[in-house]
mmJSON file of the N, C-alpha and C atoms, coordinates in Angstrom:
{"data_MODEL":{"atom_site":{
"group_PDB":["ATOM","ATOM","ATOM","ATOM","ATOM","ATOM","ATOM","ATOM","ATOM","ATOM","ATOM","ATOM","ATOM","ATOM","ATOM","ATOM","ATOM","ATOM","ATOM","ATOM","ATOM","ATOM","ATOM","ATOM","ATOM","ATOM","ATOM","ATOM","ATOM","ATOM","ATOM","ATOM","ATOM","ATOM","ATOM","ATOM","ATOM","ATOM","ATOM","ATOM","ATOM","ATOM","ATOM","ATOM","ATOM","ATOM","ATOM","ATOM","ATOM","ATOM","ATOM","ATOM","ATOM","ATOM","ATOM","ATOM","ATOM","ATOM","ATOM","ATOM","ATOM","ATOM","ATOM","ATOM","ATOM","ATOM","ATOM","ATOM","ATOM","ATOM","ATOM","ATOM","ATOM","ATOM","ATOM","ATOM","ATOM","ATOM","ATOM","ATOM","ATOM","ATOM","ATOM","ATOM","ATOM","ATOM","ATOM","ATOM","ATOM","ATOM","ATOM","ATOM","ATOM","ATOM","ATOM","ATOM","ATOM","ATOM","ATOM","ATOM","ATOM","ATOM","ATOM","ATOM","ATOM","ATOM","ATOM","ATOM","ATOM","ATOM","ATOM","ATOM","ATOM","ATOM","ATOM","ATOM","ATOM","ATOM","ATOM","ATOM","ATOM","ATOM","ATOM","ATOM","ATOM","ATOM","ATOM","ATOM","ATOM","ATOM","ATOM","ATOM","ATOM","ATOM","ATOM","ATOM","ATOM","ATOM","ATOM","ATOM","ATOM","ATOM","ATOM","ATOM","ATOM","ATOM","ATOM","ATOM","ATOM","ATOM","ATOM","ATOM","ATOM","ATOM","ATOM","ATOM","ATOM","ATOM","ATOM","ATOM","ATOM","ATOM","ATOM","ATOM","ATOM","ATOM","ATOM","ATOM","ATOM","ATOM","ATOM","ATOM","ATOM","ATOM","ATOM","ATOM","ATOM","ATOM","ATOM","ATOM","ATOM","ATOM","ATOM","ATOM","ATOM","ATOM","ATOM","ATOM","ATOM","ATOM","ATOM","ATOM","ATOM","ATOM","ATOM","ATOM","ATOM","ATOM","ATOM","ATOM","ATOM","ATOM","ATOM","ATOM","ATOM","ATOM","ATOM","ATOM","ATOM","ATOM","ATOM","ATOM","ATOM","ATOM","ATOM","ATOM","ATOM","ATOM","ATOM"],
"id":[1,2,3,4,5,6,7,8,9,10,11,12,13,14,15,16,17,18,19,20,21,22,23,24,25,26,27,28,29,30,31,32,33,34,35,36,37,38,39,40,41,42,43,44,45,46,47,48,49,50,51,52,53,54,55,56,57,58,59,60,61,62,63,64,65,66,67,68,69,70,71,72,73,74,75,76,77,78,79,80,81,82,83,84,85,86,87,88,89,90,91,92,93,94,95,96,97,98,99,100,101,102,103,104,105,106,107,108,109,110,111,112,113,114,115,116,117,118,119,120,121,122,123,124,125,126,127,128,129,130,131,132,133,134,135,136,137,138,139,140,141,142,143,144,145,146,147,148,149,150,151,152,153,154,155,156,157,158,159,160,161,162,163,164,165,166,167,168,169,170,171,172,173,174,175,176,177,178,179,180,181,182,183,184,185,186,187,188,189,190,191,192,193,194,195,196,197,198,199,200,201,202,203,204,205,206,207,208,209,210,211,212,213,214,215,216,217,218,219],
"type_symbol":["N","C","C","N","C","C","N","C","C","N","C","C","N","C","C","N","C","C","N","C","C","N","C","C","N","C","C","N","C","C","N","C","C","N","C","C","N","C","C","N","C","C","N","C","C","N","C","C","N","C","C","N","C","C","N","C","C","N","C","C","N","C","C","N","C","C","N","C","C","N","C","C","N","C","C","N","C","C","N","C","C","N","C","C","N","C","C","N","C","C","N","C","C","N","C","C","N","C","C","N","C","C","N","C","C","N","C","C","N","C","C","N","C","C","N","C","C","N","C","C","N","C","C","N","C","C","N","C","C","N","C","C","N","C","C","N","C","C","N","C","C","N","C","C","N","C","C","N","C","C","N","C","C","N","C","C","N","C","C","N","C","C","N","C","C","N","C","C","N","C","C","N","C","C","N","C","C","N","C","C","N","C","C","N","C","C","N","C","C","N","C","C","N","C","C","N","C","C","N","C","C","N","C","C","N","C","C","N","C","C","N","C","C","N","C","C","N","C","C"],
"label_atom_id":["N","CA","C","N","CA","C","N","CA","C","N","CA","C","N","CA","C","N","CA","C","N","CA","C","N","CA","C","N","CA","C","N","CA","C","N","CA","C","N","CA","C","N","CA","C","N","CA","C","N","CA","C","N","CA","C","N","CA","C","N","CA","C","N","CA","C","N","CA","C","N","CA","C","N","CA","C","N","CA","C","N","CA","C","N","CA","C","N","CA","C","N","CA","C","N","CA","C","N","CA","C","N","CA","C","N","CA","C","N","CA","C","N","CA","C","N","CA","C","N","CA","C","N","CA","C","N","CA","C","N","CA","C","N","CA","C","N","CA","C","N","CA","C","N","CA","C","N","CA","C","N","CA","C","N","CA","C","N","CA","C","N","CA","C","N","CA","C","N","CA","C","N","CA","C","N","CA","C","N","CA","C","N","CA","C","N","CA","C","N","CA","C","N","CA","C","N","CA","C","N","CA","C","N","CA","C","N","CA","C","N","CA","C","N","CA","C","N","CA","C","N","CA","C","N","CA","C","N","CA","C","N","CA","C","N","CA","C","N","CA","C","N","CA","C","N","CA","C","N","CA","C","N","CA","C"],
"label_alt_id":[null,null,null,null,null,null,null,null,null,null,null,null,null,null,null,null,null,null,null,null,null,null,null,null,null,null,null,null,null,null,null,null,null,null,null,null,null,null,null,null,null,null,null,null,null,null,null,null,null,null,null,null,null,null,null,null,null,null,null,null,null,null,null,null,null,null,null,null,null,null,null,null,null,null,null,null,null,null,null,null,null,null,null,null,null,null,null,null,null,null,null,null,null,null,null,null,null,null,null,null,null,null,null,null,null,null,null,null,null,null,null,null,null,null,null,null,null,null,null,null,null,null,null,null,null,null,null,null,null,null,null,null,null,null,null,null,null,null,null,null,null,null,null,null,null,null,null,null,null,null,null,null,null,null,null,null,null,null,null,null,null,null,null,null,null,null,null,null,null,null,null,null,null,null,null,null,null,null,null,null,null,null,null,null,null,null,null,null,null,null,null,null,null,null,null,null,null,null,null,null,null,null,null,null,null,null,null,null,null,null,null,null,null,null,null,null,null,null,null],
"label_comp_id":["UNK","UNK","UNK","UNK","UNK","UNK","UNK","UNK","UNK","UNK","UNK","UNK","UNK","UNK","UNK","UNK","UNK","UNK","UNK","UNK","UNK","UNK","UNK","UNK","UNK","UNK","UNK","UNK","UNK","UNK","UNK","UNK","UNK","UNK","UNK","UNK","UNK","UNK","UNK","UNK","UNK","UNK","UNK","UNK","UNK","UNK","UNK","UNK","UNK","UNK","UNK","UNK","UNK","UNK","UNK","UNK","UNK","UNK","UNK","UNK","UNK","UNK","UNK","UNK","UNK","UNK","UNK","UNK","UNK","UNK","UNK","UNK","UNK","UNK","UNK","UNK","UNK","UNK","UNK","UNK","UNK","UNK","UNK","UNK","UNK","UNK","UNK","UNK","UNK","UNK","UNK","UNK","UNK","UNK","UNK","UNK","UNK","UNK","UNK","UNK","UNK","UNK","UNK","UNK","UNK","UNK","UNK","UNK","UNK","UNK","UNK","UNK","UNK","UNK","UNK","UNK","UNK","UNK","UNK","UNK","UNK","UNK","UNK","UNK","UNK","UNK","UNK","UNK","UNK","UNK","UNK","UNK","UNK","UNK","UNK","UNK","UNK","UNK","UNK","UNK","UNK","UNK","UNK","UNK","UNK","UNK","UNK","UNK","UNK","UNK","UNK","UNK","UNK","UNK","UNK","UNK","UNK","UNK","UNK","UNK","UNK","UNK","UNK","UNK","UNK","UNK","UNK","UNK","UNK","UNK","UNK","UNK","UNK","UNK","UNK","UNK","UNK","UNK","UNK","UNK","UNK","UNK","UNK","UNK","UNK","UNK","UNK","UNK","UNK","UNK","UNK","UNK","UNK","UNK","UNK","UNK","UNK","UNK","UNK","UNK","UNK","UNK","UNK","UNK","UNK","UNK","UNK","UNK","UNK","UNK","UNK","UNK","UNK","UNK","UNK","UNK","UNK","UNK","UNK"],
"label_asym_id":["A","A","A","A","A","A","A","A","A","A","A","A","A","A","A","A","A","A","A","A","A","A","A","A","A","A","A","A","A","A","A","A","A","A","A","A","A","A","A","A","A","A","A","A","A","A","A","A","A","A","A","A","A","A","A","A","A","A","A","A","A","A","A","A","A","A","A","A","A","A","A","A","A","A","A","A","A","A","A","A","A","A","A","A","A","A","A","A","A","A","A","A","A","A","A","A","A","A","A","A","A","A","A","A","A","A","A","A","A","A","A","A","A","A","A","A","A","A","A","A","A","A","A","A","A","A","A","A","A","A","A","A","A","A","A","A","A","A","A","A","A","A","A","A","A","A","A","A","A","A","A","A","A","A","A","A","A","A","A","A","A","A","A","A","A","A","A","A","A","A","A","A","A","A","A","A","A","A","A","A","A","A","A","A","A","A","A","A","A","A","A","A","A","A","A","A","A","A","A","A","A","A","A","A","A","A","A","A","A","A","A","A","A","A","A","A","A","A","A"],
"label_entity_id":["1","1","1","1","1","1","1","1","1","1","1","1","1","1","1","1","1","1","1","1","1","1","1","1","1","1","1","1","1","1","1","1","1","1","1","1","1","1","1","1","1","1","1","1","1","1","1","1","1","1","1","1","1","1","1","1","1","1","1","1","1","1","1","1","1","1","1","1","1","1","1","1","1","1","1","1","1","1","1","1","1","1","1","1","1","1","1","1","1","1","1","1","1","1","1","1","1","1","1","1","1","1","1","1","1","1","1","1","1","1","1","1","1","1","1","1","1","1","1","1","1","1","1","1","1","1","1","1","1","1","1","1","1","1","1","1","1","1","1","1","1","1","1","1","1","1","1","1","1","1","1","1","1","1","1","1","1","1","1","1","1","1","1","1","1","1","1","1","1","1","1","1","1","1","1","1","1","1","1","1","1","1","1","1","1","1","1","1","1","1","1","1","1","1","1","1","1","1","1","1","1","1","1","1","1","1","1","1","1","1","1","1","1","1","1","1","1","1","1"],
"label_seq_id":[1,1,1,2,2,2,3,3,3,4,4,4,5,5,5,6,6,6,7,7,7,8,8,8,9,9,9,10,10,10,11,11,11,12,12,12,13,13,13,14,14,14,15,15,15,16,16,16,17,17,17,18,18,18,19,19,19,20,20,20,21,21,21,22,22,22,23,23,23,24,24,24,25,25,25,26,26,26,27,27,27,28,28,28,29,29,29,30,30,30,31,31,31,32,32,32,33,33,33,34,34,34,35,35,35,36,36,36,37,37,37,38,38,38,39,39,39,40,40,40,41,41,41,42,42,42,43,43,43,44,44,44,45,45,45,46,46,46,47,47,47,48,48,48,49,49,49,50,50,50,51,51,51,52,52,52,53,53,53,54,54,54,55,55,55,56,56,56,57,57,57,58,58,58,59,59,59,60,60,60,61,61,61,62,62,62,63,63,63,64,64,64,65,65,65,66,66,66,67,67,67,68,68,68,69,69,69,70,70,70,71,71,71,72,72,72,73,73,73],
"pdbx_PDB_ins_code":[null,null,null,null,null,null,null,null,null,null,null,null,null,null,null,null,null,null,null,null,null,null,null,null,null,null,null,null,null,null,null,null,null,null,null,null,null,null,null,null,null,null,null,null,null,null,null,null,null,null,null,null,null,null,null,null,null,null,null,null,null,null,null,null,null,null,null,null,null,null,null,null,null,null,null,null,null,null,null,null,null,null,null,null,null,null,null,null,null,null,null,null,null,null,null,null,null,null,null,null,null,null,null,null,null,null,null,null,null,null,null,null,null,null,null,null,null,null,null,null,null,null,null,null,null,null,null,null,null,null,null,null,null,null,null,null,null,null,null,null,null,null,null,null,null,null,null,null,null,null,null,null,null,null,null,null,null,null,null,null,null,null,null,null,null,null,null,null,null,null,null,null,null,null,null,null,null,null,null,null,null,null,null,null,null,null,null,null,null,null,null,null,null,null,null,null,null,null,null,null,null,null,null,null,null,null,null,null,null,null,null,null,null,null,null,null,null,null,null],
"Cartn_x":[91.812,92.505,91.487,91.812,90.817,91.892,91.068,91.533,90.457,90.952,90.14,90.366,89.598,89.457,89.377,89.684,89.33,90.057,88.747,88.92,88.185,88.848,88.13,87.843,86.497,86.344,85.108,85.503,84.257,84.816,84.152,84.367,85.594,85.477,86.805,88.248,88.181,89.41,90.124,89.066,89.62,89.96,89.359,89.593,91.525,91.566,92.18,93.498,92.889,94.122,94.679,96.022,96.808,96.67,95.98,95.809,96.196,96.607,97.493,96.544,96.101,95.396,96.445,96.476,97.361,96.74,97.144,96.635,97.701,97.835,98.925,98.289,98.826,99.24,99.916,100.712,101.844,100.578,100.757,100.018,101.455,102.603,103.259,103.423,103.486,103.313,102.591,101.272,100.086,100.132,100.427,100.626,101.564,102.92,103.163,103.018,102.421,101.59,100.834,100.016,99.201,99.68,100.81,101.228,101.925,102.512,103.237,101.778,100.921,99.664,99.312,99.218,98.802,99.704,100.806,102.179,101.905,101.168,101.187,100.134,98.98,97.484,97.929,98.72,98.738,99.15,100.347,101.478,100.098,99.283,98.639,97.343,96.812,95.977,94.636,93.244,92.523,92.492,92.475,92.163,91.178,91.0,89.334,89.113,87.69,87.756,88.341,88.481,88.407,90.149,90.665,92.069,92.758,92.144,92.488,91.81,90.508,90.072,91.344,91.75,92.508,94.112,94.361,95.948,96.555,97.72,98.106,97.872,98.003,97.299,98.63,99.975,100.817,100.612,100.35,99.481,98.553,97.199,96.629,96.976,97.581,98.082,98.799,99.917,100.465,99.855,98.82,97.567,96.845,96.832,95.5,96.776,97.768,98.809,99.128,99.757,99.391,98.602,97.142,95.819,95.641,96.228,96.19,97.279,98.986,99.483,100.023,98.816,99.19,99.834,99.996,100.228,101.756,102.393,104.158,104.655,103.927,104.187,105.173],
"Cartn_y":[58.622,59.571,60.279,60.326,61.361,62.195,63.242,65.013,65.529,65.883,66.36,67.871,68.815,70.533,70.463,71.327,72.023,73.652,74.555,75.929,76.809,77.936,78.764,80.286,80.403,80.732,82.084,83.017,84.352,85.332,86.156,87.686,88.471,87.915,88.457,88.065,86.668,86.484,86.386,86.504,87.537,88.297,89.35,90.926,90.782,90.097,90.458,89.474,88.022,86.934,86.764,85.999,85.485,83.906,82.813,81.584,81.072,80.161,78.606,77.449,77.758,75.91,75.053,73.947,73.241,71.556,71.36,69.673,69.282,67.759,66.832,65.545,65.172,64.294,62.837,62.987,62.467,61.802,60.351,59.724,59.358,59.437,59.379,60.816,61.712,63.127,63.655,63.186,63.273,62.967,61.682,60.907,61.281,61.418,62.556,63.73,64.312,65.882,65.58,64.423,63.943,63.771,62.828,62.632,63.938,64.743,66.119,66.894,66.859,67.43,67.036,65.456,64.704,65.244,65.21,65.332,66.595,68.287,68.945,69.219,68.615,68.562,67.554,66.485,66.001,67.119,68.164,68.801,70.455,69.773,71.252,70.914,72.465,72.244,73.418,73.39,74.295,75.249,76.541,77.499,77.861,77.538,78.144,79.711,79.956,81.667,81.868,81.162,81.642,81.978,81.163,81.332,82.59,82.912,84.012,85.01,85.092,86.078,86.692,85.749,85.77,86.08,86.233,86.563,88.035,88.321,89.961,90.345,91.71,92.978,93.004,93.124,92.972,91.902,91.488,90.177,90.105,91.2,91.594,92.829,93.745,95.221,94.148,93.25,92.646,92.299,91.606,91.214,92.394,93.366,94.317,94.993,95.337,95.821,95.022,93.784,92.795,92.76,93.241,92.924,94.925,95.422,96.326,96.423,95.682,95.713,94.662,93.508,92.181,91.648,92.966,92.372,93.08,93.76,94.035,93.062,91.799,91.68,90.355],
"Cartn_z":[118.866,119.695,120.582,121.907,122.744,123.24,122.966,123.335,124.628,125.658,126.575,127.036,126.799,127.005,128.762,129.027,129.83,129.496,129.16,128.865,129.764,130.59,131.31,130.27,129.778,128.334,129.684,129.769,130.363,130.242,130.309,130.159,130.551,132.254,133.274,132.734,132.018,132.249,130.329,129.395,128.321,128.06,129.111,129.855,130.509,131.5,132.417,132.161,131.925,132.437,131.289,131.359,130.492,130.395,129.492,129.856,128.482,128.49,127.4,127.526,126.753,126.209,125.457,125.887,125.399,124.713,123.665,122.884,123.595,124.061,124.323,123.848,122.719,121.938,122.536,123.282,123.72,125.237,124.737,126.042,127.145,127.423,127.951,128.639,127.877,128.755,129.298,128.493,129.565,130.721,130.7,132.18,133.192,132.319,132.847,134.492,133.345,133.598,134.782,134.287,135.73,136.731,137.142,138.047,138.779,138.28,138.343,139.35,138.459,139.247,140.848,140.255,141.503,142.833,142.645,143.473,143.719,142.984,143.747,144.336,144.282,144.937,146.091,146.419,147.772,148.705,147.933,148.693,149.454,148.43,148.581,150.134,150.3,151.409,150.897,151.793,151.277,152.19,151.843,153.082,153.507,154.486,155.07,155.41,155.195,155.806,156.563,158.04,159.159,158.546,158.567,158.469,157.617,156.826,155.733,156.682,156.936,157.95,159.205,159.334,160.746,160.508,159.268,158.948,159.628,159.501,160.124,159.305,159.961,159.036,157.931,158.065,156.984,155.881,156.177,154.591,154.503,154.74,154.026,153.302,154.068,153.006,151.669,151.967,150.869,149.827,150.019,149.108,148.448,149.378,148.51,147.302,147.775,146.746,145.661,146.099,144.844,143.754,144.559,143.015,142.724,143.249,142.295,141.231,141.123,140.064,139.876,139.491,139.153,137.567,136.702,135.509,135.328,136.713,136.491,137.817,138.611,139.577,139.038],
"occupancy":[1.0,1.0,1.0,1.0,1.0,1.0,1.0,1.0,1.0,1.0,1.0,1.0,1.0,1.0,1.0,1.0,1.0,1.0,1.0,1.0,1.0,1.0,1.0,1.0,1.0,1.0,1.0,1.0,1.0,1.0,1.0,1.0,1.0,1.0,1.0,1.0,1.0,1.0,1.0,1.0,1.0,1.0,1.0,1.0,1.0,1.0,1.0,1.0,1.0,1.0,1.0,1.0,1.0,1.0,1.0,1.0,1.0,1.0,1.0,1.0,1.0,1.0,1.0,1.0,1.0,1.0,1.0,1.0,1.0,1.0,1.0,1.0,1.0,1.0,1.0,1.0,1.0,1.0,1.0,1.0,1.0,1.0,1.0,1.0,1.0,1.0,1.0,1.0,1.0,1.0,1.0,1.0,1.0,1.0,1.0,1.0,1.0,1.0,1.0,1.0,1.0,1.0,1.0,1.0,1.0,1.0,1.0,1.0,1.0,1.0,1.0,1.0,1.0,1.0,1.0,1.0,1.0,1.0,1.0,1.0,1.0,1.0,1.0,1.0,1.0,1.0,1.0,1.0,1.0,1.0,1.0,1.0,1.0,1.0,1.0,1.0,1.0,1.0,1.0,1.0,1.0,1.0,1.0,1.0,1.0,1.0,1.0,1.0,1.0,1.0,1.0,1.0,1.0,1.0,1.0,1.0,1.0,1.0,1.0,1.0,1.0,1.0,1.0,1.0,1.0,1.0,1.0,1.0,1.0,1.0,1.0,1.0,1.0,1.0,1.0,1.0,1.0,1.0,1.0,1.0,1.0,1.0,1.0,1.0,1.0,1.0,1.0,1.0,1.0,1.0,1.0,1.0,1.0,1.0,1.0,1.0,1.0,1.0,1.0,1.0,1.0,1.0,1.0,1.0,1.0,1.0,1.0,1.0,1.0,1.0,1.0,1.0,1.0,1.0,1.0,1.0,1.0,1.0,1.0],
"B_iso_or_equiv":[0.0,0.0,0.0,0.0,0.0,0.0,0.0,0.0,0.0,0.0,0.0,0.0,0.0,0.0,0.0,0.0,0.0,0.0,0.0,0.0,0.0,0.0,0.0,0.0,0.0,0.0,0.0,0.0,0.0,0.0,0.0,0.0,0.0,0.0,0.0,0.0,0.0,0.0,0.0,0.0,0.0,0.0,0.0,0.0,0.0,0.0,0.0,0.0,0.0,0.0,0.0,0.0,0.0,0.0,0.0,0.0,0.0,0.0,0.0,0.0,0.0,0.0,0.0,0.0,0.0,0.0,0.0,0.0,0.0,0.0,0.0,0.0,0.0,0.0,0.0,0.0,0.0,0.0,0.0,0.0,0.0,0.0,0.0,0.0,0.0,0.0,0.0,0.0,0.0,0.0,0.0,0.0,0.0,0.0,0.0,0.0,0.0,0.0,0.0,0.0,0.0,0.0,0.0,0.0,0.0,0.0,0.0,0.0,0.0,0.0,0.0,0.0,0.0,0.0,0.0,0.0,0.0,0.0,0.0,0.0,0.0,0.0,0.0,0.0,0.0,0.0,0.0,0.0,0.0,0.0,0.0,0.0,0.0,0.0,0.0,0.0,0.0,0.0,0.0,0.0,0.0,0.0,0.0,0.0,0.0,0.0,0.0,0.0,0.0,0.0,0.0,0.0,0.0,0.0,0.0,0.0,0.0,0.0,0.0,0.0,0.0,0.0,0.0,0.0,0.0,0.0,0.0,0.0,0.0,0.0,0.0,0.0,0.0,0.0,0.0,0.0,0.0,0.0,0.0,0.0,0.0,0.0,0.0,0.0,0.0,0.0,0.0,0.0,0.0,0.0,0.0,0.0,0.0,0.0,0.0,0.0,0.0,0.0,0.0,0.0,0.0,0.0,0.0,0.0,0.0,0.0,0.0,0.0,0.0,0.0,0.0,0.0,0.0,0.0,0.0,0.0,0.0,0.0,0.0],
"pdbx_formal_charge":[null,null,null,null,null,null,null,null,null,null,null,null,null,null,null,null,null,null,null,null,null,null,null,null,null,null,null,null,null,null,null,null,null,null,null,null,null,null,null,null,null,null,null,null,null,null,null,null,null,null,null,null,null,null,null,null,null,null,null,null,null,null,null,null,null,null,null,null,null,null,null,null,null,null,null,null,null,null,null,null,null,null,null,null,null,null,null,null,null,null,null,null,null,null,null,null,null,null,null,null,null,null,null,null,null,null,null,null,null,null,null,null,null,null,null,null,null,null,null,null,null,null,null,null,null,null,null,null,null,null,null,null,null,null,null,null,null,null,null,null,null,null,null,null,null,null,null,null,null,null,null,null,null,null,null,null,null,null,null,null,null,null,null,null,null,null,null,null,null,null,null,null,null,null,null,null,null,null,null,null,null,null,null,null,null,null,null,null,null,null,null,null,null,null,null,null,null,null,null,null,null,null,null,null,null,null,null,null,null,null,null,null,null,null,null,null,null,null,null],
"auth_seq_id":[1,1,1,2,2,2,3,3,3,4,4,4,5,5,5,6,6,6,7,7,7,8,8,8,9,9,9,10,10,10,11,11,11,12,12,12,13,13,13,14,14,14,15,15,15,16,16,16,17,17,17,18,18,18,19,19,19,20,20,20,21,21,21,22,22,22,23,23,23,24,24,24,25,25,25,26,26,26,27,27,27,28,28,28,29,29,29,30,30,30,31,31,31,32,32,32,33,33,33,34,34,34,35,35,35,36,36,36,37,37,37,38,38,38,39,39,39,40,40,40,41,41,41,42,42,42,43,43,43,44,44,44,45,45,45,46,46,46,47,47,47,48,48,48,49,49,49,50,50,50,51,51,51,52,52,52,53,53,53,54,54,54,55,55,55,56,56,56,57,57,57,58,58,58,59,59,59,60,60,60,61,61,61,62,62,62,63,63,63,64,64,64,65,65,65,66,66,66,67,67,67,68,68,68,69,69,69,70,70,70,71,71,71,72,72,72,73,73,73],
"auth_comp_id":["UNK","UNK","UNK","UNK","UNK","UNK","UNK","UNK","UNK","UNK","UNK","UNK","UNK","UNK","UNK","UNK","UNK","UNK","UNK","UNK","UNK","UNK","UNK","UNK","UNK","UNK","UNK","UNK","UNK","UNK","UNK","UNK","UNK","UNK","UNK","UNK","UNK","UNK","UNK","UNK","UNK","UNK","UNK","UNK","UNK","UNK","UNK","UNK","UNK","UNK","UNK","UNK","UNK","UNK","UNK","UNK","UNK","UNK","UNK","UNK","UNK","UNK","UNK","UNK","UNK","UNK","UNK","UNK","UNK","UNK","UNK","UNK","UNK","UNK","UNK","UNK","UNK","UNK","UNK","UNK","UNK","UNK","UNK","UNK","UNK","UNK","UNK","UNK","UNK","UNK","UNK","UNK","UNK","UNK","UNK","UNK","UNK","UNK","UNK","UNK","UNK","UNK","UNK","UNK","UNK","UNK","UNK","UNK","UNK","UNK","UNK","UNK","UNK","UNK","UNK","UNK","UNK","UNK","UNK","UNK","UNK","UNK","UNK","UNK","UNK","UNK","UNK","UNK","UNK","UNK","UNK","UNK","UNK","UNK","UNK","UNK","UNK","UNK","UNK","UNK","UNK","UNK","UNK","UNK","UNK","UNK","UNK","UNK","UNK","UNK","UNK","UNK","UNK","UNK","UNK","UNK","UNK","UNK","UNK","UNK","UNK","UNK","UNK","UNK","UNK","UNK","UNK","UNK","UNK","UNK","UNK","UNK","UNK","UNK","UNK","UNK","UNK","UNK","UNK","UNK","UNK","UNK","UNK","UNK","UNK","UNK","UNK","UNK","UNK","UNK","UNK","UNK","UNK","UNK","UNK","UNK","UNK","UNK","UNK","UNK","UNK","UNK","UNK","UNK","UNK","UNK","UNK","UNK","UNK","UNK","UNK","UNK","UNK","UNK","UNK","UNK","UNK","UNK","UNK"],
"auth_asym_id":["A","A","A","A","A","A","A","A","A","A","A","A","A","A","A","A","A","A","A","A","A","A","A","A","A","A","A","A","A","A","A","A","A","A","A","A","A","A","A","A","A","A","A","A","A","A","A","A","A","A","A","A","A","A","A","A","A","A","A","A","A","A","A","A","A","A","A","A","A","A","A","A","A","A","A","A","A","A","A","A","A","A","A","A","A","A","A","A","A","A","A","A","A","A","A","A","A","A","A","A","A","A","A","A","A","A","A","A","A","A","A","A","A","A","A","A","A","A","A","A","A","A","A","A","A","A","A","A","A","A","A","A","A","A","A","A","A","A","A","A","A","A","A","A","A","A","A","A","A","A","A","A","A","A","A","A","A","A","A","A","A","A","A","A","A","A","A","A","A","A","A","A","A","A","A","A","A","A","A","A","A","A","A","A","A","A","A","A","A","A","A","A","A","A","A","A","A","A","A","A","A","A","A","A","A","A","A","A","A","A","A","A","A","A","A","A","A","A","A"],
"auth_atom_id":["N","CA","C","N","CA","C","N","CA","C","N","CA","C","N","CA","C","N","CA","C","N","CA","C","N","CA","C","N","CA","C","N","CA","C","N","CA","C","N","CA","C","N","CA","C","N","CA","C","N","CA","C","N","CA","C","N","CA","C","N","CA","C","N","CA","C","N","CA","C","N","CA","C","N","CA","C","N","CA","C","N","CA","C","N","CA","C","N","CA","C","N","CA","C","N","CA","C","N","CA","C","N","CA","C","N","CA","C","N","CA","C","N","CA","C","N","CA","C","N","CA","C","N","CA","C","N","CA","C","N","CA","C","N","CA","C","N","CA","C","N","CA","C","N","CA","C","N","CA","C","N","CA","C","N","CA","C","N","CA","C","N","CA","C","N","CA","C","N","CA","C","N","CA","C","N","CA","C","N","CA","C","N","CA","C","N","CA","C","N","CA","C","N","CA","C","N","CA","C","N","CA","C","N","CA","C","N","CA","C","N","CA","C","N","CA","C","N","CA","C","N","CA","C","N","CA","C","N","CA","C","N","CA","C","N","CA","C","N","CA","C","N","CA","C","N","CA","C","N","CA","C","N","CA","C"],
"pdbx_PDB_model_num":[1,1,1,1,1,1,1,1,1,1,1,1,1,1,1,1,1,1,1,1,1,1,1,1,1,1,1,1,1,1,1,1,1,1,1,1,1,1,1,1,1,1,1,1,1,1,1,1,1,1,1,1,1,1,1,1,1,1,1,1,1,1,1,1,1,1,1,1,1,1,1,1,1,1,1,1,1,1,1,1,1,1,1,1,1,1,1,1,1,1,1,1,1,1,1,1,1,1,1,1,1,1,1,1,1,1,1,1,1,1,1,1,1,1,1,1,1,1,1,1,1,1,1,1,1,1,1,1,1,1,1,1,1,1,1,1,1,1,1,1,1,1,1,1,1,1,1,1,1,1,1,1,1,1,1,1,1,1,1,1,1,1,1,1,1,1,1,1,1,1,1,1,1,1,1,1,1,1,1,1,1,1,1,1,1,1,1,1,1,1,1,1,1,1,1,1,1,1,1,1,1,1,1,1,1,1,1,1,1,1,1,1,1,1,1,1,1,1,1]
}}}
């Protein structure tokens, strides 16, 4: 049987985040899972500075409010 981790294990996010490690057993769900992934990493894009730099000023106020009450949002 191979089991493969990936754990984001630091300070900040014992502190702060809420995260699920999960075993999958199931080589059909794995696969699964993968493909599910795959399908949303094509759908996805990366953002560059410039672009986040360059947003309106209303989505950035949105954002800074956001990370101050991200754990009733």
């Amino acid at each position: 049987m191979y089991i493969q981790s990936f754990i984001n294990l630091d300070y900040w996010r014992l502190l702060t985040d809420d995260e699920v490690n999960a075993v999958v057993l199931s080589r059909e769900f794995a696969a699964e899972m993968e493909r599910m992934f795959a399908r949303y990493f094509a759908q996805s894009y990366q953002i560059q500075w410039d672009q986040c730099r360059e947003r309106p000023l209303a989505e950035k106020i949105k954002d800074v409010f956001a990370h101050l009450f991200p754990r009733w949002l």
